[in-house]
C-alpha positions in Angstrom: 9.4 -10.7 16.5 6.1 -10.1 15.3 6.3 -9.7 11.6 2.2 -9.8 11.1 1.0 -7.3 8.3 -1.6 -4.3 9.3 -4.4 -4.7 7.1 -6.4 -1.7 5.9 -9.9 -1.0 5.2 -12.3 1.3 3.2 -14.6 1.0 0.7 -12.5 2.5 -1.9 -9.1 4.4 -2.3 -9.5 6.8 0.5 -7.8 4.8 3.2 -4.8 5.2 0.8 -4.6 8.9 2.9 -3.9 6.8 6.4 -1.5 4.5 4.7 -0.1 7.0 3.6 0.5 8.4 7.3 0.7 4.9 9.1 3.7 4.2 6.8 5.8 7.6 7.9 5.7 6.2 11.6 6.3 1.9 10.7 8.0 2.0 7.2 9.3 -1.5 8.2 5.9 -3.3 8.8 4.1 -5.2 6.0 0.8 -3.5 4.5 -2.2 -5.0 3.2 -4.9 -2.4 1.9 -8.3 -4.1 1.0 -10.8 -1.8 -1.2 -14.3 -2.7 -0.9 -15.0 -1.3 -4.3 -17.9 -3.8 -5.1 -20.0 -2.3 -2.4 -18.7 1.5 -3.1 -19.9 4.1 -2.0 -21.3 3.2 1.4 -22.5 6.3 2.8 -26.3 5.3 1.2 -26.0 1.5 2.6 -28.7 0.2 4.6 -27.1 -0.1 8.2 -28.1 -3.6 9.0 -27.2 -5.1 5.6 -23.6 -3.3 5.9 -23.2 -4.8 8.9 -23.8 -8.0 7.6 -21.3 -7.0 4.4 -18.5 -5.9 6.4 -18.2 -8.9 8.9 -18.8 -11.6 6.3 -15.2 -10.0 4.5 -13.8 -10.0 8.1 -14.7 -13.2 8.5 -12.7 -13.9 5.6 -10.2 -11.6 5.4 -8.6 -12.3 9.1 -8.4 -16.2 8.4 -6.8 -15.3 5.6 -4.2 -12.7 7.0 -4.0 -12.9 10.7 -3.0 -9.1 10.9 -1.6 -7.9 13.6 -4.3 -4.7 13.8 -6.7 -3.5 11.7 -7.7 -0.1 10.6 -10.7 0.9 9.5 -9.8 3.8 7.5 -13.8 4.5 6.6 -15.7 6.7 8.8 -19.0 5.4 7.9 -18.1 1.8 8.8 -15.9 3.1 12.1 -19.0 5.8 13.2 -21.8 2.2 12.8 -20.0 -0.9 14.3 -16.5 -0.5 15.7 -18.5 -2.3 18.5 -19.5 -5.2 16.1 -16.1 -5.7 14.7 -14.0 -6.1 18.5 -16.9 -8.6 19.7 -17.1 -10.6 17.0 -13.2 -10.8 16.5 -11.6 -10.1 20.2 -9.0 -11.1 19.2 -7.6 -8.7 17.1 -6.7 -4.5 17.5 -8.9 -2.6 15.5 -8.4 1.0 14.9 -11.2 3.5 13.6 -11.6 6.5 11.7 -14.3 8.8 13.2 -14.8 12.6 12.7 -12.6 14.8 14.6 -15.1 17.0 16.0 -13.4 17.3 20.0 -10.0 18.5 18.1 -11.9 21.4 15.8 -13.9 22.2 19.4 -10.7 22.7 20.5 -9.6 24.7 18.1 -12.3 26.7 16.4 -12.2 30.9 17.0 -15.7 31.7 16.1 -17.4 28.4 17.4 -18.5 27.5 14.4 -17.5 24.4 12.8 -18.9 21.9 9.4 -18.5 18.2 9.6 -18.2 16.6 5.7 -18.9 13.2 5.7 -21.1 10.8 3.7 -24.7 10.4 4.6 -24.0 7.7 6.7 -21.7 9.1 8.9 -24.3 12.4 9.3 -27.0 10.5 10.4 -25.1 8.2 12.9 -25.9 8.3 16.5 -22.4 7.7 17.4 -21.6 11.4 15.3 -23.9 12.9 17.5 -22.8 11.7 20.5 -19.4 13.2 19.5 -20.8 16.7 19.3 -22.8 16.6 22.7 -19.5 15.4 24.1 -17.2 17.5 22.4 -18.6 20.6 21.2 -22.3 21.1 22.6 -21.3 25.1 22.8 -20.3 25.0 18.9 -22.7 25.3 16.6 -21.7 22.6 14.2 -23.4 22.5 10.5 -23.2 18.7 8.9 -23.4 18.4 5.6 -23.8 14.5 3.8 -22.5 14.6 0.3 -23.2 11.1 -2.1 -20.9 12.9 -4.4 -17.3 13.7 -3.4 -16.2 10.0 -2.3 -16.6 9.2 -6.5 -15.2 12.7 -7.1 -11.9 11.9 -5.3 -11.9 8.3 -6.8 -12.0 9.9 -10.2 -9.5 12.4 -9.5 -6.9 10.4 -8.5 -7.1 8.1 -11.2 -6.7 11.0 -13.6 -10.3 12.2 -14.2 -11.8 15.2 -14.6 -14.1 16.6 -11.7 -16.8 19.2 -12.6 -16.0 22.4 -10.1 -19.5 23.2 -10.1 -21.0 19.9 -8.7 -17.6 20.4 -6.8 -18.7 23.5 -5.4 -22.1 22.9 -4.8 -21.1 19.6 -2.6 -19.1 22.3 -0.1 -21.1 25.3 0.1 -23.4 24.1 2.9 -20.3 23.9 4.6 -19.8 27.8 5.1 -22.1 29.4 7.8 -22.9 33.3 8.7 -24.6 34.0 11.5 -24.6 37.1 13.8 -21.1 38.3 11.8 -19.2 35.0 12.9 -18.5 32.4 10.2 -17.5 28.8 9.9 -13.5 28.7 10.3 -13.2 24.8 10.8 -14.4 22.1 8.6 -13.8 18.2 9.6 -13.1 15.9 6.7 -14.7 13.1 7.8 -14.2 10.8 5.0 -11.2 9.7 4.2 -11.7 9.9 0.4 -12.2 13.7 1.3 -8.2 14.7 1.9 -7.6 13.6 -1.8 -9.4 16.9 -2.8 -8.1 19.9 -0.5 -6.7 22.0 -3.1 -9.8 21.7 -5.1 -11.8 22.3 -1.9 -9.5 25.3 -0.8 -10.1 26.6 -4.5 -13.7 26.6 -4.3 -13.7 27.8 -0.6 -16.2 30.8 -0.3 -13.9 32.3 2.7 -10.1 30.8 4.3 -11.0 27.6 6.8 -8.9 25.2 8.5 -9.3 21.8 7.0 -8.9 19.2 9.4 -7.6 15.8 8.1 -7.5 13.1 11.3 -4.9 10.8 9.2 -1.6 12.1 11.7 -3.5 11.1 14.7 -5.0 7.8 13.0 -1.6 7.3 12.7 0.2 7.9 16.2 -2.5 6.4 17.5 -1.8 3.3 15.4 1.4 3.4 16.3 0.8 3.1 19.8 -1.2 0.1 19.9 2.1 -1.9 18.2 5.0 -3.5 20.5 7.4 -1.4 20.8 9.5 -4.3 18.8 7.2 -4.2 15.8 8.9 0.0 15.6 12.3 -1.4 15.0 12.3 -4.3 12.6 15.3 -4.0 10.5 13.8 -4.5 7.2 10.5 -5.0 5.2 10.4 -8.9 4.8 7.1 -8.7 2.6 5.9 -6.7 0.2 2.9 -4.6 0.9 0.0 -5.4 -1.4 -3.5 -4.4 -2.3 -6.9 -6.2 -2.6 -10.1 -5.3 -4.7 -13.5 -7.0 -3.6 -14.8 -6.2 -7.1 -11.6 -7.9 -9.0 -11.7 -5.0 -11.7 -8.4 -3.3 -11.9 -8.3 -0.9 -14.2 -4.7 0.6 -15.9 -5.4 3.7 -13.6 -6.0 1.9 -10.5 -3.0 0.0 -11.2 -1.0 3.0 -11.5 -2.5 4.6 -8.6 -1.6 1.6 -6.3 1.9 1.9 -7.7 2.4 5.4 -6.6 1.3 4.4 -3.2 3.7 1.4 -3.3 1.1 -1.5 -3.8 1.0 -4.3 -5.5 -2.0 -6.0 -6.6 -3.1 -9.3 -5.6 -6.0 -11.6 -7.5 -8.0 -14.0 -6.9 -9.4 -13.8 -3.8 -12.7 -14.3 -2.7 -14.4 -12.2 -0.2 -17.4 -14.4 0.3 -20.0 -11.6 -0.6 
């Protein structure tokens, strides 16, 4: 039986809304959730240099761990070098996390649709791609914000978040044009599900808010042997890294909620 972990990936705490998912569908597997927090937030990176960030802690982090698949549960990284990460490590199932632009296509009444995301993920070719593809009869607004990945970080550890700034991040967001308005908006960050109720709060009119995490997580599930599904038992605890090795109280707490431990003292080689 293969009793390999699934390793996770984002820059911060956002992936914590795929684990969350993954976990519904393969309680049984062992978890391992690693936090780029050093190099938070990435939607601003240089591309090339992130590149060379990300596969250096590969590098590390799959000699280390030997997972059975990886999920990259960032869309900036997924939307810039999916393709990097499978040829430089063939050898191992990686899953991304990219805007879900073909399912609010598919869904959206009015044909108008919003994309959130980082910068990064907005400006990527690969996120344009997926609206000529998918929805090149919608009229899709995107809208970069540099501000709600740290929002969502603060607010789960127990921070305050200024409404306004809040606000301000989501209004580009809703569109009116010709008496049809926006009536689907893609969270495509996965820091972004973290703050729906605020989101829904400060909403100027109802939208569907589409979270990919469910599908991230069939689709996860798929990709396992079917005897991974049916292991009796957890036989390791599922645990949590930090590239910056500052854990605060919060953090710690935070991680405990989502059933992590932490582990120290190891270096990511960047």
């Amino acid at each position: 039986m293969d009793e390999r972990p699934i390793l996770f990936f984002d820059s911060g705490i956002g992936g914590l809304t795929v684990l969350r998912e993954v976990r519904v569908l393969i309680p049984e597997t062992q978890f391992i959730y690693i936090a780029d927090d050093a190099g938070f937030p990435y939607g601003s990176w240089e591309e090339n240099v992130l590149k060379d960030r990300i596969l250096k802690v590969f590098t590390n982090l799959l000699t280390l761990y030997n997972p059975a698949l990886c999920v990259i549960a960032c869309n900036t990284v997924s939307t810039l070098m999916m393709a990097d990460l499978r040829k430089k490590f063939p050898h191992i199932l990686f899953v991304g996390t990219v805007p879900a632009i073909k399912l609010a296509a598919e869904q959206t009444k009015s044909g108008f649709i919003s994309v959130l995301a980082t910068p990064g993920t907005v400006k990527r070719a690969y996120t344009h791609e997926l609206i000529k593809s998918f929805a090149d009869q919608c009229h899709v607004q995107l809208v970069g914000s540099e501000k709600l990945a740290g929002f969502a970080e603060d607010y789960l550890r127990g921070k305050s978040v200024d409404l306004r700034e809040l606000r301000n991040e989501i209004l580009p967001c809703f569109v009116e044009k010709n008496g049809k308005y926006t009536d689907i908006i893609v969270l495509a960050c996965t820091h972004y599900p973290f703050l729906i109720n605020l989101f829904r709060e400060q909403a100027l009119w109802p939208v569907e808010w589409i979270d990919p995490a469910k599908a991230i997580a069939k689709h996860t599930r798929s990709l396992l042997p079917e005897k991974m599904h049916h292991q009796n038992r957890k036989r390791q605890k599922d645990f949590a890294l930090f590239t910056s090795q500052n854990i605060t109280s919060s953090t710690k707490h935070l991680l405990k909620r989502f059933g992590l431990n932490i582990m120290k003292g190891v270096d990511f080689l960047v």
